[in-house]
C-alpha positions, 0 to 999 in steps of 0.5 A: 539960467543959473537959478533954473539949474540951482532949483533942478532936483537932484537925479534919482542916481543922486538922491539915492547916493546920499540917502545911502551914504547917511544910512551907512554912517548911521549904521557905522555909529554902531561898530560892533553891531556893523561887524557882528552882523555881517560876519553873522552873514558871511557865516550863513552863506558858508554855511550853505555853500557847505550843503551844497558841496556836501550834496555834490561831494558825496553824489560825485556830481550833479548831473554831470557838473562837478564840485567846481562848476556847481560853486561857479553857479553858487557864485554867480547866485550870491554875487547877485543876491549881495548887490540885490541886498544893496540895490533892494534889501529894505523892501522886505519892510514894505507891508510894515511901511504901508500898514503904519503910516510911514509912507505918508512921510514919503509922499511929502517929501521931494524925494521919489518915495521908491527911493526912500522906500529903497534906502530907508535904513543901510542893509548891514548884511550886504557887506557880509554876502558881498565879502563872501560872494565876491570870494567864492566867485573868483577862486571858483572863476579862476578854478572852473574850464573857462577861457578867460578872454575881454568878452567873458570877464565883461560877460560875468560882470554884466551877469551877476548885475543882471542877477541883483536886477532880476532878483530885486525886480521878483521882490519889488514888484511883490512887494507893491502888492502891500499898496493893494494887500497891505501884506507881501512878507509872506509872498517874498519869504516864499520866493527867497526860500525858493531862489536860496533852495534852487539858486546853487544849483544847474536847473537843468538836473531837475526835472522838465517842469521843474525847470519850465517853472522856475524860468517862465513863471518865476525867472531864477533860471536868468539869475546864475544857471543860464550865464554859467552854462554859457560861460562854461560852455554847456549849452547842450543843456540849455532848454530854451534858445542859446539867444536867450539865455546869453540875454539873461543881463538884459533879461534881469534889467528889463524885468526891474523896468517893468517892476518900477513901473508896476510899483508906481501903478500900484502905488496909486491904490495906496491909502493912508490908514489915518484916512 
């Protein structure tokens, strides 16, 4: 039995811990690389959080949410996005990776290749969007008119879980799109400019449509907008069912099921280009 269990492969969990943990101590071999980068990243998320309290401070709202409750939404969004980059962030070299050849080095390896694919190199800027988003997430927390209790703290948590999820889940299953396309950056630049562009902001200020799209077709409105307007207690403003926007962590977690799945299925339409 002892010799069954010694030659049992390692979970999944596992083998990404130590995938990762090498990644990071290779990126650390570079010190001023590693610190560089991620002050670059927390400068470009200053940056947009200030164009969105620009927008907010010279119209004195956006729809009747002010300064703080807007940042709130921010923060919610770039919590999420800083675990996505962690979770996900490789996935951005998907094409590259089928275009030349290097996913063959994954199939014969004992590793599961979305594993490999999803630890290839340590995501440095994650640190700078995690420093940044966990700052800005509890002075707008502390800040916004909600009453902290056991129920909404754990809520927020499993939110912005919920968030990397669904996040991770829009990029993962375009970029299985490489195993048929052998191209997805294009397809993930457009979605990230979308979920940087309308991320910060409470969907229900735009327009109907608008917000229809941007909740059924591609599912941003999960990612910050309906845990906030929960959590700060504007749910007249909601324009699907209160049960569905309280399930938006359970949305972004579903949702990333399903890409892994349609990844592996994708998968199957890989073809080494040395065939």
């Amino acid at each position: 039995m002892a010799d069954v269990a010694a030659a049992r492969p390692p979970s999944l969990l596992r083998q990404s811990t130590v995938l990762l943990r090498i990644g990071l101590s290779s990126a650390l071999q570079y010190r001023a690389d590693f610190v560089l980068t991620a002050i670059g990243a927390i400068c470009y998320e200053a940056v947009s959080l200030a164009f969105v309290g620009v927008i907010v401070f010279a119209f004195g709202g956006i729809g009747g949410w002010g300064l703080v409750e807007v940042a709130f939404v921010y923060g919610i969004r770039s919590m999420g996005h800083a675990l996505h980059s962690f979770l996900s962030g490789q996935l951005w070299g998907t094409d590259r990776v089928v275009r030349d050849g290097e996913f063959d080095r994954y199939l014969l390896r004992p590793v599961n290749p979305l594993v490999q694919l999803l630890t290839r190199r340590f995501t440095v800027t994650a640190f700078g969007d995690l420093a940044f988003g966990l700052v800005v997430l509890v002075i707008t927390a502390a800040a916004a008119p909600i009453a902290w209790s056991g129920w909404t703290v754990t809520y927020l948590i499993m939110a912005v879980i919920g968030s990397a999820f669904l996040e991770s889940a829009v990029m993962l299953a375009l970029s299985a799109l490489s195993f048929r396309l052998l191209v997805s950056m294009p397809l993930l630049q457009v979605v990230d400019r979308v979920f940087v562009t309308f991320g910060p902001y409470p969907l229900s200020v735009f327009p109907r449509a608008v917000a229809y799209l941007l909740t059924f077709l591609l599912p941003l409105a999960y990612a910050a907008f309906f845990p906030a307007a929960v959590l700060l207690g504007r749910t007249d403003e909601l324009f699907v069912p209160l049960w569905l926007a309280l399930a938006s962590p359970a949305v972004g977690a579903a949702l990333y099921v399903l890409a892994v799945i349609f990844f592996h299925r994708q998968l199957r339409h890989y073809a080494s280009p040395g065939h």
